[in-house]
N, CA and C of each residue as an Amber inpcrd file, in Angstrom:
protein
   219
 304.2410000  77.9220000 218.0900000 303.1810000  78.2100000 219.0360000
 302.0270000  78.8890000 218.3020000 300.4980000  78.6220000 218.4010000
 299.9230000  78.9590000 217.7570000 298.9950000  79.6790000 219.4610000
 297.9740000  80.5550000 218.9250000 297.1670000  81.2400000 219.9820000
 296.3580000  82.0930000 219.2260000 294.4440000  81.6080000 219.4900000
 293.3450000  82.1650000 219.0230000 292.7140000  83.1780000 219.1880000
 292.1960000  83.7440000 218.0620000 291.8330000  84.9850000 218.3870000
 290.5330000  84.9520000 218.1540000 289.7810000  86.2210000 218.1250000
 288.1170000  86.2650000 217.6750000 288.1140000  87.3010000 216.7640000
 287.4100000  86.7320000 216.0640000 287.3340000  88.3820000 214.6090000
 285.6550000  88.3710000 214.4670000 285.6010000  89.2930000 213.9410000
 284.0340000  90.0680000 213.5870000 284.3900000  90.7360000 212.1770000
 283.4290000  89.8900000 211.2310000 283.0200000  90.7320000 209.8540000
 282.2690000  91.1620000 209.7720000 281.9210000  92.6810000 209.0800000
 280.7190000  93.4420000 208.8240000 281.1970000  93.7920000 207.3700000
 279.7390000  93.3710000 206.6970000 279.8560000  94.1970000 205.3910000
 279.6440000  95.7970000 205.3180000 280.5000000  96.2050000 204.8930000
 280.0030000  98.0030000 204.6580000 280.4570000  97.7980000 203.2810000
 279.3040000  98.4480000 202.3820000 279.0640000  98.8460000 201.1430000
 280.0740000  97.6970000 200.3330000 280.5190000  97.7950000 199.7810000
 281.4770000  97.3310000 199.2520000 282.1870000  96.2340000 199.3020000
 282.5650000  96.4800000 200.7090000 283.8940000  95.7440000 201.3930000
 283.5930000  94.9320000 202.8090000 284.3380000  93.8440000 202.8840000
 283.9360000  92.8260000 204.1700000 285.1510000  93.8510000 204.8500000
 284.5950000  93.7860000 206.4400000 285.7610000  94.8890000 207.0290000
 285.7960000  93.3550000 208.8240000 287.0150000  92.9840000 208.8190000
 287.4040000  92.2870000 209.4560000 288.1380000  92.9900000 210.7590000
 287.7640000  92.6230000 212.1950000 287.9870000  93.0900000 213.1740000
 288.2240000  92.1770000 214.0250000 289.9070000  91.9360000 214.9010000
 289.5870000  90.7880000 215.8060000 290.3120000  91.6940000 217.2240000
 289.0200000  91.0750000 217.6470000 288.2640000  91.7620000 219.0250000
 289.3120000  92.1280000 220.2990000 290.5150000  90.7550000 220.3110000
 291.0200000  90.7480000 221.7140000 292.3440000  92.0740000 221.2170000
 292.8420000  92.1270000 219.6360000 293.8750000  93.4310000 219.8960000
 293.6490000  94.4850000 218.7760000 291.9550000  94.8460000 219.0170000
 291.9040000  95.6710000 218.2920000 292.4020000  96.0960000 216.6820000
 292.7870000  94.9820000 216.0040000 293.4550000  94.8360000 214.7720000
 292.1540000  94.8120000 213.5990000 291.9240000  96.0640000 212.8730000
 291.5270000  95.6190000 211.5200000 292.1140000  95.4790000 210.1650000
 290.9480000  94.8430000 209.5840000 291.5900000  94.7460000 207.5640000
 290.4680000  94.8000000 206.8630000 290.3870000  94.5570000 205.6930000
 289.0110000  94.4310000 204.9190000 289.6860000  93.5620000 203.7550000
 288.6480000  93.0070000 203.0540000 288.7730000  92.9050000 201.6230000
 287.5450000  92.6040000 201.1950000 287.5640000  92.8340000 199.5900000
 286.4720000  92.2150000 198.9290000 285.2910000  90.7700000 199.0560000
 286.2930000  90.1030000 199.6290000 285.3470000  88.8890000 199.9620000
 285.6200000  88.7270000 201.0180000 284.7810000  87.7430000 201.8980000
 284.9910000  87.1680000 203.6600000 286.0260000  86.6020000 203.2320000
 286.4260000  85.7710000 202.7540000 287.5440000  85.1350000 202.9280000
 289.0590000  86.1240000 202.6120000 288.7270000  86.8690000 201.6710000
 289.9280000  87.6570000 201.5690000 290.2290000  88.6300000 203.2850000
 288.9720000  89.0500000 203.3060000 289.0280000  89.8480000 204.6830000
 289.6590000  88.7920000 205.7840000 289.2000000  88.0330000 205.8470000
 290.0880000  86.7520000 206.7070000 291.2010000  86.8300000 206.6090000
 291.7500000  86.6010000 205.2580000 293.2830000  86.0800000 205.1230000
 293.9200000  87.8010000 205.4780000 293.4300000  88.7550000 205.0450000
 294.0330000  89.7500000 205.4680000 294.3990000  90.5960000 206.9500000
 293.1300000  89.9980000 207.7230000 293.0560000  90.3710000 209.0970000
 294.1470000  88.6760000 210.0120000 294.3360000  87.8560000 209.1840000
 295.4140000  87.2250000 210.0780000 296.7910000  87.5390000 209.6550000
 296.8370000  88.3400000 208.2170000 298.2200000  88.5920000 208.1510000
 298.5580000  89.8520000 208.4140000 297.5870000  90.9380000 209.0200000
 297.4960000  91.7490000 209.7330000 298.0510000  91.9760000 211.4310000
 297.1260000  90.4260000 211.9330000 297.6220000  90.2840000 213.3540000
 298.9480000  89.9710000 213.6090000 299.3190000  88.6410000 212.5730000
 300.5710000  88.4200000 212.7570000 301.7520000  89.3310000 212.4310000
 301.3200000  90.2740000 211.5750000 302.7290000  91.5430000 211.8870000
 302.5550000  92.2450000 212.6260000 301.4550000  92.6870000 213.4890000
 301.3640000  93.2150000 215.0540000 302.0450000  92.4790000 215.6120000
 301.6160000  91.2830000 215.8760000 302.4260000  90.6110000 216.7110000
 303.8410000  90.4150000 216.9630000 304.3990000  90.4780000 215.3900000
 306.0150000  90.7040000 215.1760000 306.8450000  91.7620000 216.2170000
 305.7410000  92.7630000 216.4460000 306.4900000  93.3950000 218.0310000
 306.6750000  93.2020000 218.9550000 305.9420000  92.1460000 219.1740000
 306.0660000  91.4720000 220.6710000 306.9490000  90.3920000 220.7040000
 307.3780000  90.2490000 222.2680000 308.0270000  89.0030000 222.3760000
 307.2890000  87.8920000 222.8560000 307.8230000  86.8210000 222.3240000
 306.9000000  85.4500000 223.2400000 305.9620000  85.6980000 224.1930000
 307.0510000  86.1720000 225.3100000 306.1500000  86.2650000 226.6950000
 305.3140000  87.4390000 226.5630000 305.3010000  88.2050000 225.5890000
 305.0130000  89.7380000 225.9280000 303.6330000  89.7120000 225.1290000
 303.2800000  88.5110000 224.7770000 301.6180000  88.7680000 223.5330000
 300.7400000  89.0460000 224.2120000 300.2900000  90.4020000 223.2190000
 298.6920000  90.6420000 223.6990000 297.5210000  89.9200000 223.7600000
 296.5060000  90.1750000 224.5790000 295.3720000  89.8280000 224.2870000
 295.1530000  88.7340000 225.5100000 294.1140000  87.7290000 225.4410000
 293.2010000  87.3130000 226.9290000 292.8270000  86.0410000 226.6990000
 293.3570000  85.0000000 227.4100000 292.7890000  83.6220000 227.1200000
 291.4790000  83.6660000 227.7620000 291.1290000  84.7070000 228.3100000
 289.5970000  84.5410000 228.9120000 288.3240000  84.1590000 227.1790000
 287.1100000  83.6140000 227.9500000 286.4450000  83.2950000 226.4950000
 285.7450000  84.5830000 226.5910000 285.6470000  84.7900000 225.4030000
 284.4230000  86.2650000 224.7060000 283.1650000  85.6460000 224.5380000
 282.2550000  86.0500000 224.4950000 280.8160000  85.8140000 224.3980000
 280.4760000  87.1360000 223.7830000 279.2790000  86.3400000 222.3400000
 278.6940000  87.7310000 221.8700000 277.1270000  87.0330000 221.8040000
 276.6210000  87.8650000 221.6390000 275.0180000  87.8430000 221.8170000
 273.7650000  89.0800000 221.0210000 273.4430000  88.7590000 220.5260000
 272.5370000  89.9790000 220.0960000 271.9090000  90.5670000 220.5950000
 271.1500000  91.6950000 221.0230000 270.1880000  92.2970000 221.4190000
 269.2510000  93.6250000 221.1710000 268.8870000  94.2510000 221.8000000
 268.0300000  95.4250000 221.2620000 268.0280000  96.0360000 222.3740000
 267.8220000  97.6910000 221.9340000 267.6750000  98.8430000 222.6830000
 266.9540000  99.3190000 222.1200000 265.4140000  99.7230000 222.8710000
 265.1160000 101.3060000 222.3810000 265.3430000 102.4830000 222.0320000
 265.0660000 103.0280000 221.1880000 265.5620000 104.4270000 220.3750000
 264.5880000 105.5020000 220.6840000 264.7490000 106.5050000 220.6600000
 263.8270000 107.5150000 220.9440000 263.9180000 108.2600000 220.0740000
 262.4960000 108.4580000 219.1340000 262.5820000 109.2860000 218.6010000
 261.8660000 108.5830000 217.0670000
């Protein structure tokens, strides 16, 4: 059984820092792709706690979008 997730990379300094969204799971590595491979072998040993029926997270779809706020100051 396979089931998708959503991740978000941000570079900070250094390091790609990998975040996927629906269970709060991060990783990083040196490259996007390392950060990838690390944030799915990340999820999947979270997941190792759960049972079948018991997986986290939301078949609902995520939507991201950019935008802006004013700052004061």
């Amino acid at each position: 059984m396979k089931k998708k997730f959503t991740a978000v990379i941000n570079k900070e300094e250094k390091w790609y820092v990998a975040h996927c969204v629906e269970l709060d799971v991060v990783s990083q590595g040196k490259t996007i792709e390392e950060a990838q491979a690390n944030l799915k072998e990340a999820v999947e040993l979270y997941l190792e706690s759960f049972g079948p029926e018991d997986y986290p997270g939301s078949d609902s779809e995520i939507i991201f979008y950019p935008f802006e706020v004013a700052l004061n100051g």
